[in-house]
N, C-alpha and C positions, 0 to 999 in steps of 0.2 A: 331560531335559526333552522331552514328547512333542509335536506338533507345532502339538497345539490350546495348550499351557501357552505355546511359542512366540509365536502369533500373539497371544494375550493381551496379553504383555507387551510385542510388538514395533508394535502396536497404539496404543499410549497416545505411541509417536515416531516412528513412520515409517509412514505409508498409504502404499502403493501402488498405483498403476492404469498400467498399462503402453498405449499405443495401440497397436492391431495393427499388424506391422510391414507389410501391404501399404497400411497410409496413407501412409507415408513415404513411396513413390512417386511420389505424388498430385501434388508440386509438392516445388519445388526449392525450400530451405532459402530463409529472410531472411537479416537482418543478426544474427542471434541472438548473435554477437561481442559486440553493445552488452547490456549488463544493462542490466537494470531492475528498480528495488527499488520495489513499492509500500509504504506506512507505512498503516495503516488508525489513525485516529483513534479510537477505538471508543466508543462512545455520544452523537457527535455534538455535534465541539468547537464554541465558541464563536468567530464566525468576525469578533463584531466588535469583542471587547475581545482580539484577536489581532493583529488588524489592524485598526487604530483611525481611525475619519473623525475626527480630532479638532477639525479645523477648523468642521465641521458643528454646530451648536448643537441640534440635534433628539435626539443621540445623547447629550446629556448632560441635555435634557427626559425621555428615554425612562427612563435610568439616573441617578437622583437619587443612588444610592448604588455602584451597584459600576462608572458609567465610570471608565476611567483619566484620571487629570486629564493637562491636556494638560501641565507642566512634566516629565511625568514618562514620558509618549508620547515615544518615542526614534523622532526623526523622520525620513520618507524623501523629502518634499516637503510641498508648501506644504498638503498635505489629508490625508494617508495617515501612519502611523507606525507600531510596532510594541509589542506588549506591553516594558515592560522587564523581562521575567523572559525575552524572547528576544534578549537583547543578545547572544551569543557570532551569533547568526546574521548581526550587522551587519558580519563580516571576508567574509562571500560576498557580500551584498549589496553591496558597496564591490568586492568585486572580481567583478561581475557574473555571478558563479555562484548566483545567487536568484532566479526569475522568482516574482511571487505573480501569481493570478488569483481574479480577483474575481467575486462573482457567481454562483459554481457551484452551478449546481441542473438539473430538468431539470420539464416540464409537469407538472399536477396532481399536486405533489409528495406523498406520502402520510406521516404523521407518526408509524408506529409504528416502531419499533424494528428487529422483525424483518421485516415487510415491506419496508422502504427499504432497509437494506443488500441485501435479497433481489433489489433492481431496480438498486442498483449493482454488485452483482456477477456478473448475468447482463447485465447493459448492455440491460433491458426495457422498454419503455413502461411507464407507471406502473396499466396497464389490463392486462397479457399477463402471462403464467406461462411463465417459458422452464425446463428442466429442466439445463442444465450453464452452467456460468461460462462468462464472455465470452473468456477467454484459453483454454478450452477450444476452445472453435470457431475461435478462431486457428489452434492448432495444430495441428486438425483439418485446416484447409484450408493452411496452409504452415508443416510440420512443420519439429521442433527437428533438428538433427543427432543421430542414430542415436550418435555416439562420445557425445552429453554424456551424463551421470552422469544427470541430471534434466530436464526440461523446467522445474519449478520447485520453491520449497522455499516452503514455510510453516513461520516458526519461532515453536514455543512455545502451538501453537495445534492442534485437528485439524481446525477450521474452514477447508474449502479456499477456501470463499468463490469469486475468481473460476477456479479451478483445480478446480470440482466439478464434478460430473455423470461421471467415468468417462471413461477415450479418452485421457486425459493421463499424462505418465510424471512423478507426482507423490511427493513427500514429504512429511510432515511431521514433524516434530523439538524437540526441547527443546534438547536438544546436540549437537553432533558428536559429541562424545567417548562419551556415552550410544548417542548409534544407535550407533555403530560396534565399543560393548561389546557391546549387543542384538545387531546382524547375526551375529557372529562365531557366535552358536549356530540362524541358520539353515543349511538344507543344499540345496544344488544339486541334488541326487542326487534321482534317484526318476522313476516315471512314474506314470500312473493313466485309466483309463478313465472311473472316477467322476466326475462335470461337477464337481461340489464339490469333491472332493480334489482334480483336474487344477488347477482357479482356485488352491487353497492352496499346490502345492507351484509353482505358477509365481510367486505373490509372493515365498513362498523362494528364489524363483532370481534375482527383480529386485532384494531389499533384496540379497544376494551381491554383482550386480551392479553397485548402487549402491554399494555400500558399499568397493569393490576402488577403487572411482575418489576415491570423500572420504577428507580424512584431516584430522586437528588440529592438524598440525606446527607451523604456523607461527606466529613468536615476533613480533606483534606490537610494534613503539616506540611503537604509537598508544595511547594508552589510554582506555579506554571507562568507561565512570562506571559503579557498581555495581549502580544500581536496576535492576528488570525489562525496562525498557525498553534498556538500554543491555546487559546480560547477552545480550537478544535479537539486538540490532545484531552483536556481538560473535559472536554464532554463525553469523551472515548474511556477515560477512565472514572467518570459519573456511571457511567454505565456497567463495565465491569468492577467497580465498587457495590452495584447493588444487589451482585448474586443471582442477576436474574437468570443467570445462565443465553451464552450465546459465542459462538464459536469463533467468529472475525468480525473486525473493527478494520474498516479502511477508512484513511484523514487524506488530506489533499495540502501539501504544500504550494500554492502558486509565484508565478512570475518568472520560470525559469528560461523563456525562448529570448533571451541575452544578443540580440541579431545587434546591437550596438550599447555601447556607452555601458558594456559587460561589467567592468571591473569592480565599481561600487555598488551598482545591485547585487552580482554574484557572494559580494563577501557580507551585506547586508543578509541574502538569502540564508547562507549557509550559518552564518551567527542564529537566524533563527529558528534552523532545524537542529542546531546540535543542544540549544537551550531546552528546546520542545520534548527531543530525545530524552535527555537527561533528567526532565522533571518526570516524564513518564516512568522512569527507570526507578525515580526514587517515590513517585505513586504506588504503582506496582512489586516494590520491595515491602513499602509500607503497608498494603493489604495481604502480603504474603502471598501474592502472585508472580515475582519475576518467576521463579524458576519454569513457570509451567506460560511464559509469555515468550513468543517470538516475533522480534520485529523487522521487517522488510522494505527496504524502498526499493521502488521500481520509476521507470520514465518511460516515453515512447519509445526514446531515442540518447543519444550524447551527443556531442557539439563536434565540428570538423576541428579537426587537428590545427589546422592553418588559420590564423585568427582573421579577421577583413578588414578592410579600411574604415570600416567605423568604430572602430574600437570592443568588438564584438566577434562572434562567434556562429556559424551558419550550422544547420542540421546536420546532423551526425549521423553515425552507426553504432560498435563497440561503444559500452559505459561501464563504470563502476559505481557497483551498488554496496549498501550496508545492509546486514545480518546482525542483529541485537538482541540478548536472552541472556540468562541466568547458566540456559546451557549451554552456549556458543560455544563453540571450539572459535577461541580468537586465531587474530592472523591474517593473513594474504592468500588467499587463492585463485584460481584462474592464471591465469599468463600475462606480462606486463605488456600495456601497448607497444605494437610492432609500427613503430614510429618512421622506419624505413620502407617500410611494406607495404603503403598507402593503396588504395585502389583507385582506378581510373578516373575518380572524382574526388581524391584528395582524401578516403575517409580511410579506419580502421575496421582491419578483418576483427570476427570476432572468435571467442575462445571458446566461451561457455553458451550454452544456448537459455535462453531464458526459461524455460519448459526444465530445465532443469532445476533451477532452483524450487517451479512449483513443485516436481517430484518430490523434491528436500519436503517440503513442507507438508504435501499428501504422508507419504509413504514413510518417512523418519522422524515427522512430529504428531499427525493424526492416528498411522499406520494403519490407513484406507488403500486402496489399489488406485494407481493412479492412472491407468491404462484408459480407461472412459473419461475420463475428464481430460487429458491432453490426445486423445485420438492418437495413443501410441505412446511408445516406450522411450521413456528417458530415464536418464541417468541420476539420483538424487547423488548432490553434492556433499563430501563427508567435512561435513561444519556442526555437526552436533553429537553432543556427549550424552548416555545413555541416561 
């Protein structure tokens, strides 16, 4: 196999972009010990037959047909509850490893598809074009350790999302077990004057290098459910199972854009993130990682309030997201949907800005400055315990 047949095939599970190593000087490493897994929601879950006002009688005006009745709203307090296809997530909530936050969006929210996630993943005004992910410029400005294997991994996906724009020592992957068949036919060796072969034969030397620190060993007692989503989970904690050292793990749940015949997919969906969740929880306890693991879903977007005549749900604004760790401060935060307060297109204001939760995660889980990577000052979220 010659070197372009290589990169072909090494292509479709492992991107590379290495940062040049005189950034690593730049500043001295965070807390990068703590992971962080984001979960991307992908087409923009429904954030309020997830998390349910069932108390509120607007929400069941809005939705004649697909509210969750409330007998059947598996409750968290006297206003809030949760879908019951998310009942396995009621063993963290009970033991204060759940923080949800309500409310998340951020100003003139934008309702397409590929522009919204394009503004949560560069952490941009809803008005600016920034060119790499927000965790880019993180780790631009206070690099990963030089020993880890990656600064982060995307599984299942080659969408870097907030891991793009170049500068970062990224992956992406289907499986362990895959890249580390692929690597095995790149080669270290060689030099080149050539600006193009030089860049080619240096990713052959990064996947080598990546690929010397991963490995698939470990035998799992946790067991992960079979769907996509969970195969996904599963290769996200192959990875940090192997010590290779590396700071974030983004997974991708799909199927969320519910624009009809919502009801049975949504409770299908969410049955499989909260299994996915949970095995993760008890992977990660089993390595002696939860405490130092934090997990986060995000979407582009949340679904309009008002349901439509197809049995479904149109793009949104305001959502609620989960927070998952060992150190979560559990509970409800943010503000509950202002169900009466709709805007000119039927949607929800929102409470929290999404830029704030990455603050949470910069600043009171890595305690890096968050300033350069969000182009300005937000507020971290108080959801974690020292």
């Amino acid at each position: 196999m010659d070197r372009r047949e290589f990169l072909s095939v090494i292509g479709a599970t492992a991107a590379v972009a290495w940062l040049p190593e005189v950034a690593f000087a730049q500043r001295a490493a965070g807390g990068y010990s703590n992971l962080l897994i984001l979960v991307e929601l992908k087409g923009g879950n429904d954030g309020l037959n997830t998390v349910v006002p069932y108390a509120d009688g607007e929400y069941y005006n809005l939705r004649p047909r697909l509210a969750i009745p409330r007998d059947q709203v598996l409750q968290l307090d006297a206003r809030s509850g949760l879908h019951p296809a998310l009942q396995p997530l009621l063993a963290l909530w009970q033991n204060h490893e759940l923080a949800i936050v309500q409310g998340v969006g951020y100003p003139g929210a934008n309702l397409s598809h590929f522009r919204s996630i394009e503004i949560w993943d560069t952490a941009s005004k809803s008005s600016e074009y920034l060119p790499e992910g927000w965790l880019t410029r993180a780790f631009a400005s206070s690099p990963v350790p030089k020993s880890y294997a990656a600064d982060g991994i995307v599984v299942g996906s080659n969408e870097m999302g907030p891991l793009a724009g170049g500068g970062t020592r990224a992956l992406a992957l289907t499986s362990t077990e895959q890249f580390l068949r692929q690597a095995r036919l790149a080669s270290a060796e060689g030099t080149a004057r050539n600006p193009a072969l030089k860049h080619i034969l240096k990713v052959e030397r990064d996947v080598v290098r990546a690929a010397s620190s991963l490995n698939a060993d470990y035998a799992f007692r946790a067991e992960f459910p079979t769907h996509p989503f969970g195969n996904a989970l599963k290769t996200a904690a192959q990875v940090v199972a192997s010590q290779a050292g590396v700071a974030v793990v983004k997974v991708s749940h799909n199927g969320f854009d519910t624009h009809s015949g919502q009801q049975g997919v949504h409770q299908r969906l969410l049955k499989e993130l909260a299994e996915g969740l949970v095995a993760m929880r008890a992977a990660m306890q089993e390595i002696g990682r939860w405490d130092s693991t934090l997990m986060l879903t995000y979407a582009e977007f949340g679904r309009r309030p008002k349901e439509n005549q197809s049995g479904g749900t149109d793009h949104g604004t305001a959502n609620a997201h989960f927070v998952l760790g060992g150190r979560v401060k559990g509970g409800i935060h943010g503000l509950p949907p202002a169900l009466t307060r709709l805007d000119g297109n039927g949607n929800l204001p929102f409470a929290v800005d999404f830029r704030d939760l990455y603050a949470t995660a910069l600043e009171r889980w890595w305690g890096v400055n968050s300033s350069v990577a969000l182009n300005g000052r937000f507020t971290p979220v108080d959801l974690l315990r020292a």
